[in-house]
Backbone as a printed PyTorch tensor [residue, N CA C, xyz], in Angstrom:
tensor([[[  6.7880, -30.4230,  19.9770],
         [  7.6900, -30.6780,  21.0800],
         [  6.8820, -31.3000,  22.2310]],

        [[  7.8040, -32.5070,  23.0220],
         [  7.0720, -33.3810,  23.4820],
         [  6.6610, -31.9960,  25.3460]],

        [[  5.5580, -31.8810,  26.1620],
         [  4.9890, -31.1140,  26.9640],
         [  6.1820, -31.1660,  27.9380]],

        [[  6.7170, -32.1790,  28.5720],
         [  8.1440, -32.1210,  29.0870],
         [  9.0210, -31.0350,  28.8060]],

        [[  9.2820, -31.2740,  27.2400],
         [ 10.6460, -30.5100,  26.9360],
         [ 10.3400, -28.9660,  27.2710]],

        [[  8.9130, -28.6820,  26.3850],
         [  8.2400, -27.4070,  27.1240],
         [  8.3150, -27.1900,  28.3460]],

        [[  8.4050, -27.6480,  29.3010],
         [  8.4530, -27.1230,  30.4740],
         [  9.5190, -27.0770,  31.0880]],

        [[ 10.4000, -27.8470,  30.5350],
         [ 11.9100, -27.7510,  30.9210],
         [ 12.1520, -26.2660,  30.3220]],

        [[ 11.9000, -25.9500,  29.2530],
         [ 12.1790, -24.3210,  28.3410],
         [ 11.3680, -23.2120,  29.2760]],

        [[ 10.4430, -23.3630,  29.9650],
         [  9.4020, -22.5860,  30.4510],
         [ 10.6450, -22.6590,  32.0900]],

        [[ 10.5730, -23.5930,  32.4420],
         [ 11.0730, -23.3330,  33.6870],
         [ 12.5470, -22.8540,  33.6810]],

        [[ 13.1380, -22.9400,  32.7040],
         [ 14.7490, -22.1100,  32.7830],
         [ 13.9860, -20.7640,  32.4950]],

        [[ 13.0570, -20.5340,  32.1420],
         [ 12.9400, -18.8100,  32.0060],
         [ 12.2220, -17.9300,  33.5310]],

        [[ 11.8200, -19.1710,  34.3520],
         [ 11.7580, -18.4180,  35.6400],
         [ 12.4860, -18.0840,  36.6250]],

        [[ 12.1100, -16.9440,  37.2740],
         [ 13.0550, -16.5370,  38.2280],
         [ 12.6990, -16.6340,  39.5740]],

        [[ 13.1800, -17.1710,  40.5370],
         [ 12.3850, -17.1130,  42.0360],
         [ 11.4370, -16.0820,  42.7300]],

        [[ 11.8290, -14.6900,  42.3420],
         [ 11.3330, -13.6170,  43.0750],
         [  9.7170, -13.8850,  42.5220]],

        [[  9.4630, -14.8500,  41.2910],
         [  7.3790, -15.0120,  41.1220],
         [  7.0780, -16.0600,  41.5300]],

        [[  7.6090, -16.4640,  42.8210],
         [  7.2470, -18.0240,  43.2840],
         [  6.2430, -16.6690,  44.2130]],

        [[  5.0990, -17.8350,  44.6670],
         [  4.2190, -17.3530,  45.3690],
         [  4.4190, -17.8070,  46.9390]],

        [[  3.9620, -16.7550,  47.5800],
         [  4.1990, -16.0920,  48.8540],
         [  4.9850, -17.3880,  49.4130]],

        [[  5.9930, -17.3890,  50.3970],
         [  5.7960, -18.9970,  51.1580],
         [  7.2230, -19.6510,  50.8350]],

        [[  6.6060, -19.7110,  49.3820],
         [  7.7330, -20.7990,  49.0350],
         [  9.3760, -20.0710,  49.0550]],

        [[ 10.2520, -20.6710,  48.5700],
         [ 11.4550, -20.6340,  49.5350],
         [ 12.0080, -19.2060,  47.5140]],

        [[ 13.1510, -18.7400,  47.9650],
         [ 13.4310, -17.7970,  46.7090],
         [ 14.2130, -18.2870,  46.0510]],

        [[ 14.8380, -19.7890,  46.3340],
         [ 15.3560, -20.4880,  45.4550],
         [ 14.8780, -21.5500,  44.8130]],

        [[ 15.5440, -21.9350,  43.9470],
         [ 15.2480, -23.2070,  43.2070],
         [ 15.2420, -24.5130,  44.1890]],

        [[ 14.7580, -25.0550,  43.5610],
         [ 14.3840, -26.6040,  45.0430],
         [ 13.2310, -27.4650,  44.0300]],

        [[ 13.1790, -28.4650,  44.8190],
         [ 12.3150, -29.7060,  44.3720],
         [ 10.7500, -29.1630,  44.6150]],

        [[ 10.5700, -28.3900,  45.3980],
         [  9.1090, -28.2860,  45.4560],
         [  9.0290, -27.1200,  44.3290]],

        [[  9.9100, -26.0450,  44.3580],
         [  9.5130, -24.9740,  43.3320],
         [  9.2940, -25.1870,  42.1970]],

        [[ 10.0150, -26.5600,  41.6070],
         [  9.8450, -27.8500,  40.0740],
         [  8.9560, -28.1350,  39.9750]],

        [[  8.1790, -29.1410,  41.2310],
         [  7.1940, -29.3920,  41.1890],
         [  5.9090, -28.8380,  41.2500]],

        [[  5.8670, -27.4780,  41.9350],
         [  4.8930, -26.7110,  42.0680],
         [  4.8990, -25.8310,  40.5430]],

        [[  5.3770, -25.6190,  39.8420],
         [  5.1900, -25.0430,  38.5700],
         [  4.9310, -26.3700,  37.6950]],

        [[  5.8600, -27.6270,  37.6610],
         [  5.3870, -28.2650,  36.6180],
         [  3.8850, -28.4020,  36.4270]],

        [[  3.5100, -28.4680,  38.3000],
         [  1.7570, -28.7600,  37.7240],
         [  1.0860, -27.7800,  37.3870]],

        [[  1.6030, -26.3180,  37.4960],
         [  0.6760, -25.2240,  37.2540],
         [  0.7610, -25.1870,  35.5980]],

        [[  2.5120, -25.4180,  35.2680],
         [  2.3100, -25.6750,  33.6430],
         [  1.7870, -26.9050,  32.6940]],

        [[  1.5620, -27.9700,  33.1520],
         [  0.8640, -29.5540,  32.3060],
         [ -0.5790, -28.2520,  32.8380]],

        [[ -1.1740, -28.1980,  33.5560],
         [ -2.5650, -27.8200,  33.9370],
         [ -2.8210, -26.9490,  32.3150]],

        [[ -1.8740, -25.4900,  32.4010],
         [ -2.1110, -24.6850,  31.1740],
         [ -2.1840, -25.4230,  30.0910]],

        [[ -1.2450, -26.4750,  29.8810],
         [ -0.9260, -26.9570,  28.7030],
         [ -1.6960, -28.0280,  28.2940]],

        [[ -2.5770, -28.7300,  28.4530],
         [ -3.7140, -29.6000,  28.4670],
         [ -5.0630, -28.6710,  29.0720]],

        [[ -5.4820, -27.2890,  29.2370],
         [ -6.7030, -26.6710,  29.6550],
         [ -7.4440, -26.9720,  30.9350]],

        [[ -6.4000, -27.7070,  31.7030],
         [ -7.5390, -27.7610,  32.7210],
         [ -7.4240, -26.3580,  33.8290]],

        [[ -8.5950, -26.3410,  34.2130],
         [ -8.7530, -25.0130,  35.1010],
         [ -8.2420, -25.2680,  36.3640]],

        [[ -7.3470, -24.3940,  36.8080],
         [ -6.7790, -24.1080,  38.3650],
         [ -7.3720, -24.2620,  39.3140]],

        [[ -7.1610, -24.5460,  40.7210],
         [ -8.3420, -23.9170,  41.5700],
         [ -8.0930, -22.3680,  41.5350]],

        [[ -8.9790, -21.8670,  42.3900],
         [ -9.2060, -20.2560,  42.3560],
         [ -7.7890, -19.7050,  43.1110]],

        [[ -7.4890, -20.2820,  44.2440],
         [ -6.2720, -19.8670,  44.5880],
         [ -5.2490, -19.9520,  43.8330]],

        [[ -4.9630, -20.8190,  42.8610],
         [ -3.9440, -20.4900,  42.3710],
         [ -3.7190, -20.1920,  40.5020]],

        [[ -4.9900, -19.0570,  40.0640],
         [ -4.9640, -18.8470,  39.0800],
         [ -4.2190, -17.6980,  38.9220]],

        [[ -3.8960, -16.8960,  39.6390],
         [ -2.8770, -16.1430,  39.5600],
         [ -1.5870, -16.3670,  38.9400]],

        [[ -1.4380, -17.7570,  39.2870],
         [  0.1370, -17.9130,  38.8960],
         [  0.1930, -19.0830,  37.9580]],

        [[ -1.0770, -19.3550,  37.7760],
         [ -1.4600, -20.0770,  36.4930],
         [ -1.2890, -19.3040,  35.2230]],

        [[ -1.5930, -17.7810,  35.4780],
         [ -1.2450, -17.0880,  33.9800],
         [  0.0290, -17.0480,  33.2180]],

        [[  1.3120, -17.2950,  34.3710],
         [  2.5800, -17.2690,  34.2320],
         [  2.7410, -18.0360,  32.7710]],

        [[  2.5080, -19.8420,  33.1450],
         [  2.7230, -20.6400,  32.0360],
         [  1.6360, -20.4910,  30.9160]],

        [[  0.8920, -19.5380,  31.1990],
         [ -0.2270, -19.7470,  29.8550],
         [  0.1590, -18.9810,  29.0560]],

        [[  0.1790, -17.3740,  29.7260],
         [  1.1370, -16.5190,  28.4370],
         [  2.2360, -17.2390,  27.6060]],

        [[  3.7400, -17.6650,  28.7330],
         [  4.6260, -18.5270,  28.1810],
         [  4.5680, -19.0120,  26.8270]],

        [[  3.0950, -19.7350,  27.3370],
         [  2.6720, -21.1270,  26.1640],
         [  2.3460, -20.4840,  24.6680]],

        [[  1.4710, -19.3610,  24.9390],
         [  1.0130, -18.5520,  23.5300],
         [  2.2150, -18.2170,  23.1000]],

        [[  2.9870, -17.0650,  24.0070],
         [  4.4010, -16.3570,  22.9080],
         [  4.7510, -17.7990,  22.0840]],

        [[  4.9800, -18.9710,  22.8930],
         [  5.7120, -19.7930,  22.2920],
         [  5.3120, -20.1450,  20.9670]],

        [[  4.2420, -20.6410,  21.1720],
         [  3.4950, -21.4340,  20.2000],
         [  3.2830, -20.1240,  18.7850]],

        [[  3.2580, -18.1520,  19.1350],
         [  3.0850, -17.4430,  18.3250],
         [  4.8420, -17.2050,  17.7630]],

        [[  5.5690, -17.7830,  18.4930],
         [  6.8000, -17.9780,  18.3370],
         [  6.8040, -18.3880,  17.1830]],

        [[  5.9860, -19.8470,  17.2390],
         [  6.6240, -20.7500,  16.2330],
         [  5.9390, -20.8380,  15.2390]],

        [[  5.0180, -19.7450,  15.0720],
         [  4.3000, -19.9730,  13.8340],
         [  4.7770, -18.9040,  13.1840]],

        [[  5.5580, -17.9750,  13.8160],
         [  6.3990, -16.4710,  13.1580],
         [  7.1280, -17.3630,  12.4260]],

        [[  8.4110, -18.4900,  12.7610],
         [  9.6710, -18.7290,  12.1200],
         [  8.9350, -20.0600,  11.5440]],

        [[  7.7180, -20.4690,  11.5850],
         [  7.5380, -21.5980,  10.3750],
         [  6.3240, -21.1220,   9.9040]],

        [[  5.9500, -20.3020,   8.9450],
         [  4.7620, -19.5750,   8.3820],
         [  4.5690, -20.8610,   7.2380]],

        [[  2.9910, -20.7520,   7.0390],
         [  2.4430, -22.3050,   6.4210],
         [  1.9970, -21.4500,   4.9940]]])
Protein backbone atom coordinates (compact mmCIF):
# COMPACT_ATOMS: atom_id res chain seq x y z
CA UNK A 1 0.00 0.00 0.00
CA UNK A 2 1.11 3.17 -1.48
CA UNK A 3 2.66 5.48 2.24
CA UNK A 4 -0.26 8.00 1.50
CA UNK A 5 -3.00 5.57 1.73
CA UNK A 6 -1.25 4.49 5.08
CA UNK A 7 -1.55 7.53 6.51
CA UNK A 8 -4.83 8.37 5.46
CA UNK A 9 -5.73 4.76 7.60
CA UNK A 10 -3.37 5.94 10.47
CA UNK A 11 -4.90 9.32 10.65
CA UNK A 12 -8.74 8.26 10.75
CA UNK A 13 -7.60 6.25 13.82
CA UNK A 14 -6.56 9.42 15.72
CA UNK A 15 -8.23 11.24 18.13
CA UNK A 16 -7.51 14.95 19.11
CA UNK A 17 -7.17 14.60 22.88
CA UNK A 18 -3.00 13.04 21.63
CA UNK A 19 -2.30 16.13 19.69
CA UNK A 20 0.51 17.65 21.63
CA UNK A 21 0.24 20.44 24.05
CA UNK A 22 -0.78 23.73 21.93
CA UNK A 23 -2.31 22.51 19.16
CA UNK A 24 -5.99 23.14 18.80
CA UNK A 25 -8.45 19.61 19.99
CA UNK A 26 -9.80 19.52 16.72
CA UNK A 27 -9.14 18.40 13.44
CA UNK A 28 -7.65 21.27 11.17
CA UNK A 29 -5.00 21.63 8.48
CA UNK A 30 -2.15 21.94 10.77
CA UNK A 31 -3.17 18.80 12.94
CA UNK A 32 -2.89 16.81 9.07
CA UNK A 33 0.00 18.25 8.56
CA UNK A 34 1.72 17.97 11.76
CA UNK A 35 1.14 14.13 11.96
CA UNK A 36 1.60 13.47 8.27
CA UNK A 37 5.25 14.46 8.90
CA UNK A 38 5.62 12.69 12.16
CA UNK A 39 4.15 9.59 10.13
CA UNK A 40 6.34 9.65 6.37
CA UNK A 41 9.34 10.34 9.19
CA UNK A 42 8.32 6.67 10.96
CA UNK A 43 7.63 5.25 7.77
CA UNK A 44 10.88 5.81 5.79
CA UNK A 45 13.23 5.69 9.45
CA UNK A 46 14.22 8.89 9.73
CA UNK A 47 14.85 10.05 13.33
CA UNK A 48 12.70 12.88 14.97
CA UNK A 49 14.16 15.71 16.60
CA UNK A 50 14.28 15.08 20.39
CA UNK A 51 11.30 17.19 21.01
CA UNK A 52 9.16 15.49 19.20
CA UNK A 53 9.88 11.77 19.69
CA UNK A 54 7.30 11.38 21.95
CA UNK A 55 4.70 11.57 19.53
CA UNK A 56 6.72 10.01 16.98
CA UNK A 57 5.95 6.62 18.75
CA UNK A 58 2.23 7.14 17.97
CA UNK A 59 2.78 6.31 14.07
CA UNK A 60 5.52 3.78 14.64
CA UNK A 61 3.57 1.39 16.82
CA UNK A 62 0.54 2.08 14.24
CA UNK A 63 2.99 1.01 11.50
CA UNK A 64 4.15 -2.46 13.20
CA UNK A 65 0.40 -3.62 14.35
CA UNK A 66 -0.20 -2.89 10.75
CA UNK A 67 2.32 -4.38 8.90
CA UNK A 68 1.96 -7.58 11.94
CA UNK A 69 -1.58 -7.16 10.76
CA UNK A 70 -0.84 -8.14 7.50
CA UNK A 71 1.32 -10.79 7.78
CA UNK A 72 -1.42 -12.55 10.34
CA UNK A 73 -4.17 -12.51 7.29
CA UNK A 74 -1.50 -13.23 4.43
CA UNK A 75 0.85 -15.98 6.07
CA UNK A 76 3.68 -16.97 3.30
Amino acid sequence: MHPEQLFELFYQDLTPEINPPGMPKYRSEAMYQWWRERFMNAFYGIQEPMQYRSWAEAPQMWLAGYKQGMKQSNPE
